[in-house]
Every structure is written in structure tokens, then in C-alpha cells.
N, C-alpha and C positions, 0 to 999 in steps of 0.2 A: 121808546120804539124808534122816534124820529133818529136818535145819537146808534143806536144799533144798525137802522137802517147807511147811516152817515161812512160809518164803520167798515161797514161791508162792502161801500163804495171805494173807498178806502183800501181794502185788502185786496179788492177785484183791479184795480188799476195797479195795484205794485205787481202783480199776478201777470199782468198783461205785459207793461213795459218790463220785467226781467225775464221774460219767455224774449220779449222782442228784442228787445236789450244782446240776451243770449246769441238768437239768430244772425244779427245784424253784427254783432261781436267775431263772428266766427269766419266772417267774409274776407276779414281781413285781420284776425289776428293771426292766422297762416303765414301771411307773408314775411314777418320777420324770421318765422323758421325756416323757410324755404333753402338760401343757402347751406344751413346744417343738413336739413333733409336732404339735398342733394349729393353731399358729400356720403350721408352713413346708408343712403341708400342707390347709392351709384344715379345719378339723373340729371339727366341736361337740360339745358332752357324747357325745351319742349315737354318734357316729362313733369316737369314743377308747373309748364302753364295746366296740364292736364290735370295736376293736383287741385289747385285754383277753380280751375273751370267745371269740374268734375260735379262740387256743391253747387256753383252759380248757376248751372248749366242744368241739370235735375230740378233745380229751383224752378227757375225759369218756365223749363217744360210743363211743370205739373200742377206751377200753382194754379191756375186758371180752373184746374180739375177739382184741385183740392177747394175752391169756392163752391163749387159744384155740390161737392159730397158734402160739403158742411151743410149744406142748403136742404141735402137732402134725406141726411141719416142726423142732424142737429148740429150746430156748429159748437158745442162744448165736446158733445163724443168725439167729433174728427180733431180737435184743437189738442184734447186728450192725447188721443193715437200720435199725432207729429209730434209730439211731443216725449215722447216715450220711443217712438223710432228716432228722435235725432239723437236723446240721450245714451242708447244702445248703437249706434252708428260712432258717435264719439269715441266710448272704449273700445270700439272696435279699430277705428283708426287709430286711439293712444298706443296698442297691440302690436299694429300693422309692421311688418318685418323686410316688406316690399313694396315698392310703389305700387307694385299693379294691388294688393290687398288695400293700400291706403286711397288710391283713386278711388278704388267699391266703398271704402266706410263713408269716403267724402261725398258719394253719390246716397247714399244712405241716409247720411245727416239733409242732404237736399231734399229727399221725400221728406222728411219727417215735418222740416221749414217751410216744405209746400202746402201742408195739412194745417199745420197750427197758425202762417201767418196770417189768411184770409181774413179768418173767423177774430183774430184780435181787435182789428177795430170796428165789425159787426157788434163782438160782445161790447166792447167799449158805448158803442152807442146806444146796447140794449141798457147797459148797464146806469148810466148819466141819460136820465129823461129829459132834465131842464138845460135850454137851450145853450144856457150862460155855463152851467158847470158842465158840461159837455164840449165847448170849444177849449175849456179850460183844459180838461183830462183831453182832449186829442194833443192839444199843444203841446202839453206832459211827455204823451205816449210818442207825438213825433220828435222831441228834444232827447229822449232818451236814445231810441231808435238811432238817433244820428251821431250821437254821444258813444253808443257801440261804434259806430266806423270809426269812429276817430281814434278812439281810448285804445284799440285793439296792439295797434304796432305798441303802444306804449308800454300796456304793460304784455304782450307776445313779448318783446325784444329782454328785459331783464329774465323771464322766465325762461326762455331757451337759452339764456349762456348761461344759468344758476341749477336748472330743473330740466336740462334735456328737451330737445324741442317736441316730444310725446306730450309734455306739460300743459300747451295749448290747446290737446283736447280731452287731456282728463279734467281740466276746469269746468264742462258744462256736463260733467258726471251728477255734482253735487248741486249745482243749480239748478238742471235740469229734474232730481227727485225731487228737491223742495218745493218745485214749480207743479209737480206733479200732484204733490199733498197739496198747496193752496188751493188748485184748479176744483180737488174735489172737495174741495168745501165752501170754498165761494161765489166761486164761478154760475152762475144761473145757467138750468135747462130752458133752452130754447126748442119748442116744437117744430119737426122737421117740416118740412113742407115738400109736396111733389114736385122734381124736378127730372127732365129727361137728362143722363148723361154723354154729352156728343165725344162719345170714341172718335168716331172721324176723325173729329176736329183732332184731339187730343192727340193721334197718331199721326197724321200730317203736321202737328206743330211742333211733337217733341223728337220724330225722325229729322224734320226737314231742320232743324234748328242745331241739332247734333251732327248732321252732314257737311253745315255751313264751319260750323267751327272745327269742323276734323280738315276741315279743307284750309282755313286760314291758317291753324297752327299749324298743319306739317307742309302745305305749300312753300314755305322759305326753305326746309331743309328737303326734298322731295324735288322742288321744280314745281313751280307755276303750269308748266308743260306736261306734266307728268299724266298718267290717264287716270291714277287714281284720284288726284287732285282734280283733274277739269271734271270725272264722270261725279266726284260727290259735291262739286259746287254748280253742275250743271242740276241734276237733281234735288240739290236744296231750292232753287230757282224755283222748279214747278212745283213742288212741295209745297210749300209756302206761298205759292200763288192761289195756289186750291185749295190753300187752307183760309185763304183770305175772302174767297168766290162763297166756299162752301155757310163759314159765317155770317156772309152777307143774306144768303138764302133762310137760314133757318130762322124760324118763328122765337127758338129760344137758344140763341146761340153760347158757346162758351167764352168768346168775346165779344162784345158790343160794339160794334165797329161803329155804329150812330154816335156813340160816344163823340169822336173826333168831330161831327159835323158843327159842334158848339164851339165857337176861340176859344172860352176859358178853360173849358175842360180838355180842348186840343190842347191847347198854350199849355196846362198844367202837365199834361200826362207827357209833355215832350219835354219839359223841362227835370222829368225823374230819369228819365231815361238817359238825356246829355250827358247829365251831372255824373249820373254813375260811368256813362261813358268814360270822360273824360278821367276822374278820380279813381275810381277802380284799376284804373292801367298804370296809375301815378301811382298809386301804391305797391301795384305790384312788382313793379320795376326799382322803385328807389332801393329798399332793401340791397337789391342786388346789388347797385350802383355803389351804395354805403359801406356793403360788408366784403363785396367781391374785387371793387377797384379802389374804392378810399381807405377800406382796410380796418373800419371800425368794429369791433365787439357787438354783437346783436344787442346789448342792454344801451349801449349809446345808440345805437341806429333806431333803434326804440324810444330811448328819451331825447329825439330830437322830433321826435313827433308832436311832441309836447303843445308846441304853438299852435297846431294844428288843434287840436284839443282844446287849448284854453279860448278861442277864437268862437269854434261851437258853443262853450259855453255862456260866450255872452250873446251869441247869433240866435240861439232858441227863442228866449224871449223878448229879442228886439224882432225876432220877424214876426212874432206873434200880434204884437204891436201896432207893426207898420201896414199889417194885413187888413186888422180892424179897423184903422183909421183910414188908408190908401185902398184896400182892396189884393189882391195877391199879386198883382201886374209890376208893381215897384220891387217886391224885394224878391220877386223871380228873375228879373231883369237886373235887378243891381248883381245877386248875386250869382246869374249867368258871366256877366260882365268880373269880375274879379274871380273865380276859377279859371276864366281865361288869360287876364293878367296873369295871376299867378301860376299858371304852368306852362304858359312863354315863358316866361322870366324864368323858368328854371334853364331852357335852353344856354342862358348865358353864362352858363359856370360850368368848370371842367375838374380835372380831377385835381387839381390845385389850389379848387376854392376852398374857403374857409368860410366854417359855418354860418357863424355874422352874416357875412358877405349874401348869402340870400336866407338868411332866416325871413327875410319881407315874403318873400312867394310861398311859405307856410302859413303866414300871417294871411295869406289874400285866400288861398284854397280854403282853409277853414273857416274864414266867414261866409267867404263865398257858399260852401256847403249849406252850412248851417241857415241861412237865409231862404234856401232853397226846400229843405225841408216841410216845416209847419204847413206853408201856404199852397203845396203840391195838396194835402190829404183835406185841406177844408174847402179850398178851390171846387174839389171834386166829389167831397160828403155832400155839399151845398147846393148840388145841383142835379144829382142824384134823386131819387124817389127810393122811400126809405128799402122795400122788393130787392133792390137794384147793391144795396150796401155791401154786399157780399162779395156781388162780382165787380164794383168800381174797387173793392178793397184790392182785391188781388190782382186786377187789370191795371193797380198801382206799382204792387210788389212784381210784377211780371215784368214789366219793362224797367223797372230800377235795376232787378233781376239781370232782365236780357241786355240790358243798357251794361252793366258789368261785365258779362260773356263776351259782348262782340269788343268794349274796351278793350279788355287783353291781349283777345282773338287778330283785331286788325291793328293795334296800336305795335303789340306784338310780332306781328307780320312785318309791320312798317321797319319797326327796332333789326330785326332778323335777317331783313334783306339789305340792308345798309350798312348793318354790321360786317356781314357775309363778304359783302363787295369790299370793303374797305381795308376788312384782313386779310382775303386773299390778293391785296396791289402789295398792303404790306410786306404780307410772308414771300412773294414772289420776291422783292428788293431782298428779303435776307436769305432768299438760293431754298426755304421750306419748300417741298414737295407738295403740290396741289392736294394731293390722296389726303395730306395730312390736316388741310385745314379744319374741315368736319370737328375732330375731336378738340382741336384746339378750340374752338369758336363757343365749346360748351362750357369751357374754364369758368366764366362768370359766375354759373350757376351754382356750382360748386365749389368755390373758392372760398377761402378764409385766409386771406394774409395771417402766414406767422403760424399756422397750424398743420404746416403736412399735407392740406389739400394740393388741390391739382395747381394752383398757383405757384406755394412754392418748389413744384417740378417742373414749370417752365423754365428758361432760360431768361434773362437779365429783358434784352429784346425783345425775344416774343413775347415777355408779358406786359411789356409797354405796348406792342401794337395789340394785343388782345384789350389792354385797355381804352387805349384810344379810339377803336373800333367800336366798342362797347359805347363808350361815351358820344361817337359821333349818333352812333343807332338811335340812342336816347334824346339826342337834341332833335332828331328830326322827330323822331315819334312824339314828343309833347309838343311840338309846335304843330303836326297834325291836329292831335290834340285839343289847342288852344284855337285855333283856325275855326273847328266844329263849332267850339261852345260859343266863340264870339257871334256866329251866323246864328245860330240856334236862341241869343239875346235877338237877337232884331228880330227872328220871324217871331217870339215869343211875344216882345211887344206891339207890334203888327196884330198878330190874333188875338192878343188880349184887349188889345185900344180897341178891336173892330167888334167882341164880345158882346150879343144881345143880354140884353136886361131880362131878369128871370123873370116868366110870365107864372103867376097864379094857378094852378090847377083846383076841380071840384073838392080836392081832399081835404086844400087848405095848406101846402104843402108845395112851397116856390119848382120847378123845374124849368129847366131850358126849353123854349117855346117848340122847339124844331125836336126836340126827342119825345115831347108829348105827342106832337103829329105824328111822328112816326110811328108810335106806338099805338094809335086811335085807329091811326089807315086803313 
């Protein structure tokens, strides 16, 4: 009974991490297709960020919700349902024949990511009762999880220059059914429990959050000045400030804003957020960099990921480690600190470097990641009241989430308006027509040295200054970048050095002393 029981534990965690695996997979094995996408479906910078941001973006908005309805219709049935709309969102964008069709699949697969991620590491912890194999299987589940971002360019990049870049969303066809047969059979019914749903909330967060990034992304090509841009950045402003009032008010809100009043679980939940910040934009930009000015084959720009990869793999469980023994403040802070390094250090190579030459700042990003994961999700289980697991899960995946979106959103703003300027001093010196920069300036996106795209239809010139341009965008944009995540290490260890000691409650059951008052008041 005991080895059946063993078994099922066993079958319930592969269940968990290849759904999450799946999800966290798909964030960014996109971006190695990107420039092919661009190319076979006419779309420039800004149309591939909407690709991008389309999932991250959906995500974002809904998972908060999607803790909600787990809570409240059972978190197997809703884990179920996301599951099944992300895998039906996939072939719907392997299909897509148009950007605008594939943005909707990519918004699709986002529901479906918003429903099933909450509930994985609730079930995870219904699942592992004892305290010890329970930090074990989150360790698992978040080594995995991070091992999806990593792994994605790697193997995205040989499948889109072998299999068509549809390739990387017919992959979670078949993983996504077999995830579907394990869930119903191993997976434990959890009894729902009453919960109010705050629409409110849910519409001021998933409007205001979608007005912000419609205003960053097309602000570069539109104008900063422009009225569509100032009137949807003016009302994401209020949006989102009402959406922050309104949470504060409610008795059962759909975020917990008490949360942050604790450093560690402040410290922790800011350091999911940087990190995706920060990484999310580096991903989504290098592709371009790789395939549109260096000129590599999407299966190289793919397997130069690799370091990055191999780095998470040894960072899992050393942060696991360094957690139990130090606490999560050490390798939060180590690897704030080397994401930073490592994506300055990219600023110093141009289109002439040679791989070697900074294979180190893949080496630092991927530890760096990896260190940051494990000790975000125990930091935050640990100080939680078990009630509460639901919505610390997804008030995790929400800002890793939204830490993603605004990534690309401002990183990309940064890259856009820099580039913008610097092509048009260019094109001006070679007598090009101002009306004409616009189209040039989208080259990158759709470029593929050696293949007929819009690169090799430039002239000799203009596609050195499109390049150079390109490249200057990028250096400023990762050193924006690298600037965040280094500030984001200090105030991290600041909150976490100054972190109260978890005080005992009647249940038996450590919580942070300041959330139980608040909750007693």
C-alpha cells in the first residue's frame, strides 16, 4: 500500500512538472521562430513583440483569477480545463496563417497557463504531506519549471530551421494529451471551497495592464506624443491604481497586497518578477540579434543557448542547498547579482564578436536564473498559511508573468527608440528619405541573411546602418536592463537582512507575525 502510495506520488509530480515544464517552455521557445515568423507572415518588430506578449500578457492578467476558480470549482477540475485550452490554443496557432490568428492562439494558450499554473503547486503540496519530501518535489517542480526557459531556444532553434517554425506549437499537442490522461488518473480531487470571485479586481487588472503595454509597444513607432499613446498610458495609470485601492479594501481580495508587508516574501516576490524582467527581454531580443544581424541559422542561435541551459542545470540544486543551509537571502542575491553581470557584459560585443568572446554572460545569466528560482516558491510556501497556497502560487506566476510583459514591453521601447534615432542620422548621411525609415527599421525582425528576406533587398549600406542601429538599441536596452536587476540585488538583501522571524500561530503552522495580525484585526 505504502510503495503504491510512493508511486502515485511519483506519477502526480512528473504530472505537475511536464504540464509546468510545458507552460514555462512555451514563453520562450517562440522566440527562436520569431524571425522566420516574421518573414512568412509579413511582421515587424512590433508585431512579433505582440506575438510574445499576447501569451505572457493573457497569463499575467488571468492567473490571479485562475487561483480563484481553482479555489473555488476544485483545483484539479480548473488545472484540467487549462490544460486542455492551452493544448487546443497550440494547434490553433501551429494553423495560424496570420499574425493576427496567431496572436488570438497565443492569447489562448495564456488562458489555458492561467488556469492549470496556480493549482500545480497547491496540488504539489496536497500531494507531498511530509515536510522533507515536500521541499524535495517543490525543488524538482521549480528546477524543472526553469529548465523550460532555458531549454526552449535550444531546442525552438534546430526545430524551426528543420520543421518549420509551426513546429514549436505542435510540440505541446502531444504532451499536452498525455498530461491530460495522467491528470485523470492521478491527480487527487481536492474539495472546492467557497470563494467570492472579484471581477473588479480582475477587469481593472487585466484592462489596465493591457493598455500599459499597448502604449509601450507602439509608443516608439506612433510617438510618445501621440493621443492614442498618452490617452492608453494615462488610463492604465488609474486603472491600476484602483485596482491596487480596490485589493486593499476587500476582505477576500484576488491579490494579497499584505503579502509584501513581510521582507521575505517582499524580497522574494520582487526577485520573480526582476529576474523575468530582466531575462525575458534578453531572450527575446537575442534571436533577432543572432539570426537578423549576425546572420546565424535558427538551429545555431538555438544551440548557443546551450550554456545557458547547462548552468540551470547545475543552479537547481545548488540553490536548493544553499537555501536550506543560508536561508533564500544568499542565492537570491547571488543570483540577482550575476543576471546583472551577465547582461551588461552583453552590451560589450558588437556584430563582430565572436561566440567565445562572450559565451561568459551566458554562463552568468544561467546561473544567475537558476539560483533565483527554487528559493522564490519556498521563501513564499513557508510563510504562507496553508488557505492562502493557491493564491501565493499564482501571486508568484503573476508577476514572473507580468515581470516578462513589461521586460519586452519597456526593454523593447528602450531598444526601438534608439534604434529609431540612430537610423534615421544614419539614413539621413546616405541622402534615404525620412518617409522611408519606418519600413527599413522593421528589417531585423524579419531578416534572415542569405534567404530572400527583407535583408538581402537592402542595399550594401543601408543594411550596415540598420545593423548598427540594431546593435546600438540592444546595448542600451540590456544595460537598462542590468542597472534594474543590480538595484533590485541590494533592495533584495535590505528586505531580506531586515525579515521578521516567523512567529507560531494557534494551528501550529509558522506565519509571518504582521499577516497574522492583519488577518485577526
Amino acid at each position: 500500500m505504502k510503495e503504491s502510495s510512493a508511486r502515485r506520488q511519483r506519477l502526480a509530480l512528473l504530472t505537475l512538472c511536464v504540464t509546468m515544464f510545458m507552460s514555462m517552455l512555451d514563453n520562450v521557445i517562440v522566440n527562436n521562430a520569431l524571425p522566420r515568423i516574421g518573414q512568412d507572415l509579413d511582421a515587424g518588430i512590433s508585431g512579433l513583440q505582440w506575438v510574445a506578449e499576447g501569451y505572457s500578457l493573457v497569463y499575467a492578467a488571468l492567473v490571479l483569477t485562475g487561483g480563484t476558480l481553482g479555489d473555488r470549482y476544485g483545483r484539479t477540475r480548473v488545472f484540467r480545463l487549462g490544460l486542455a485550452l492551452f493544448t487546443v490554443g497550440s494547434a490553433v496557432a501551429a494553423l495560424a496563417g496570420s499574425i493576427g490568428v496567431l496572436v488570438g492562439a497565443r492569447m489562448l494558450q495564456g488562458v489555458g497557463a492561467a488556469l492549470l499554473t496556480p493549482g500545480s503547486l497547491a496540488l504539489l503540496r496536497h500531494v507531498f504531506t511530509d515536510e522533507r519530501e515536500r521541499a524535495k518535489a517543490i525543488g524538482t517542480w521549480s528546477g524543472v519549471s526553469a529548465l523550460g526557459l532555458s531549454i526552449g531556444p535550444v531546442v525552438g532553434g534546430p526545430m524551426v530551421e528543420h520543421l518549420r517554425w509551426a513546429s514549436v506549437f505542435w510540440i505541446n499537442v502531444p504532451i499536452g494529451a498525455a498530461g491530460l490522461l495522467l491528470a485523470a488518473r492521478v491527480l487527487p480531487d481536492i474539495a472546492p471551497r467557497a470563494r467570492r470571485i472579484d471581477l473588479a479586481g480582475l477587469a481593472l487588472s487585466a484592462v489596465g495592464v493591457a493598455l500599459l503595454v499597448y502604449a509601450l509597444i507602439e509608443g516608439p513607432s506612433r510617438g510618445w506624443t501621440d493621443i492614442r499613446v498618452l490617452g492608453c498610458g494615462a488610463a492604465a495609470a488609474v486603472l491600476l491604481l484602483a485596482f491596487l485601492v480596490l485589493e486593499l479594501r476587500l476582505a477576500e481580495p484576488m491579490l494579497e497586497l499584505r503579502l509584501f508587508r513581510d521582507g521575505a516574501l517582499g524580497g522574494a516576490l520582487l526577485s520573480g518578477f526582476m529576474v523575468s524582467f530582466g531575462m525575458f527581454g534578453a531572450l527575446f531580443f537575442l534571436p533577432l540579434l543572432m539570426q537578423g544581424v549576425l546572420g546565424w541559422s535558427p538551429a545555431a542561435a538555438g544551440y548557443a543557448g546551450l550554456p545557458m541551459t547547462a548552468m540551470l542545470v547545475v543552479a537547481a540544486p545548488l540553490s536548493g542547498r544553499l537555501t536550506a543551509g543560508y536561508g533564500p537571502r544568499l542565492p537570491l542575491v547571488l543570483g540577482l547579482a550575476l543576471c546583472a553581470v551577465g547582461l551588461g557584459g552583453l552590451s560589450l560585443y558588437g556584430d563582430h564578436a565572436h561566440y567565445p568572446a562572450y559565451l561568459w554572460t551566458l554562463f552568468a545569466m544561467g546561473l544567475g536564473m537558476g539560483l533565483t528560482f527554487t528559493p522564490v516558491s519556498i521563501a513564499v510556501m513557508e510563510r504562507v498559511a496553508p488557505a492562502q497556497t493557491g493564491m501565493a502560487s499564482a501571486t508568484i506566476n503573476t508577476l514572473r508573468e507580468l515581470g516578462g510583459v513589461l521586460g519586452i514591453a519597456v526593454l523593447g521601447a528602450v531598444l526601438t527608440n534608439r534604434m529609431t534615432d540612430s537610423l534615421t542620422s544614419a539614413l539621413h548621411r546616405l541622402g534615404v528619405p525620412p518617409e522611408a525609415v519606418g519600413s527599413i527599421a522593421d528589417a531585423p525582425a524579419g531578416a534572415v541573411h542569405g534567404t530572400g528576406g527583407t535583408a538581402a533587398a537592402l542595399p550594401g549600406p543601408v543594411q550596415a546602418a540598420v545593423d548598427d542601429a540594431f546593435i546600438d538599441g540592444i546595448h542600451l536596452a540590456v544595460l537598462c536592463g542590468a542597472g534594474a536587476l543590480a538595484v533590485t540585488a541590494v533592495l533584495v538583501a535590505v528586505l531580506l537582512g531586515r525579515a521578521r522571524p516567523l512567529a507560531p500561530t494557534g494551528s501550529g503552522r509558522p506565519q509571518p507575525a504582521e499577516l497574522a495580525g492583519a488577518r485577526t484585526a
